[in-house]
C-alpha positions in Angstrom: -99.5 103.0 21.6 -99.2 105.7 19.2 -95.9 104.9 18.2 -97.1 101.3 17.3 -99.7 102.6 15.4 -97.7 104.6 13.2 -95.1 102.0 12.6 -97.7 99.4 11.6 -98.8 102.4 8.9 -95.6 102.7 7.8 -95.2 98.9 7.3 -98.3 98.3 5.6 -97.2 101.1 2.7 -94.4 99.9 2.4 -95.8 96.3 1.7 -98.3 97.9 -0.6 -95.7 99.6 -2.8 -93.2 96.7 -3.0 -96.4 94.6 -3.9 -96.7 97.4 -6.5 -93.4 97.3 -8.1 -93.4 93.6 -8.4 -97.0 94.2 -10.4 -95.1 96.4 -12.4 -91.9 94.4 -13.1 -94.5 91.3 -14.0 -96.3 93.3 -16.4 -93.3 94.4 -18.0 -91.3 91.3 -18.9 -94.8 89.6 -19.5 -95.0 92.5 -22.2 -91.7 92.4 -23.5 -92.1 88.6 -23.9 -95.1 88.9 -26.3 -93.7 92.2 -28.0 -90.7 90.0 -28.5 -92.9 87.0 -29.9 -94.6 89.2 -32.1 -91.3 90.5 -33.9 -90.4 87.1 -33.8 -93.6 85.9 -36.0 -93.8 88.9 -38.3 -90.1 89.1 -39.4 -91.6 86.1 -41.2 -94.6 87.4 -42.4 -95.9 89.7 -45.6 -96.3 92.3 -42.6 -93.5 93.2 -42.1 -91.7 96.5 -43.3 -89.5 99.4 -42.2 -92.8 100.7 -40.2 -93.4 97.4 -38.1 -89.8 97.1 -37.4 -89.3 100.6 -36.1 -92.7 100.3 -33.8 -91.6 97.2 -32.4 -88.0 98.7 -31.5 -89.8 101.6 -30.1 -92.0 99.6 -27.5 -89.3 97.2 -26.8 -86.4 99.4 -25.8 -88.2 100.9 -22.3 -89.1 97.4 -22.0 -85.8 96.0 -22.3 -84.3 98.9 -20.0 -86.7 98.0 -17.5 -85.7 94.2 -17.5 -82.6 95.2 -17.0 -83.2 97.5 -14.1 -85.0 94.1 -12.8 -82.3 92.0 -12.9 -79.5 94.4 -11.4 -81.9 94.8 -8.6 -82.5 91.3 -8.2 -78.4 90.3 -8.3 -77.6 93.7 -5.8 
C-alpha cells in the first residue's frame, strides 16, 4: 500500500514537470516567433538603428539556444 502510494507521488511530479517544460518550450518559440516578426517589420521601418538591432539580438539569442535545445531533444 505504501509503496503504491509513493509511486503514484512520484508519477504525478513527474507529469507535472514535463507538463512544465513543454509550457516552457511553448512560450519560448511562441516568443522567438514574434521577437523574430518584430525585427522582421522594423528593419523596414524609420525605427530602426544600431540600438533596436542590438536589443533584438540580445533577446533572441537565449531564445534561439533554447529552440535549439528543443529540437535536439525532440530528434534524440
Amino acid at each position: 500500500m505504501i509503496m503504491l502510494t509513493v509511486t503514484t507521488l512520484v508519477n504525478a511530479q513527474n507529469t507535472s514537470s514535463v507538463e512544465q517544460v513543454v509550457i516552457g518550450g511553448m512560450l519560448a518559440t511562441i516568443s522567438l516567433i514574434i521577437s523574430l516578426s518584430m525585427a522582421e517589420v522594423l528593419v523596414e521601418s524609420k525605427w530602426w538603428n544600431k540600438w533596436a538591432s542590438n536589443t533584438l539580438e540580445i533577446c533572441n539569442t537565449p531564445l534561439l539556444v533554447v529552440f535549439a535545445a528543443i529540437v535536439a531533444f525532440k530528434v534524440l
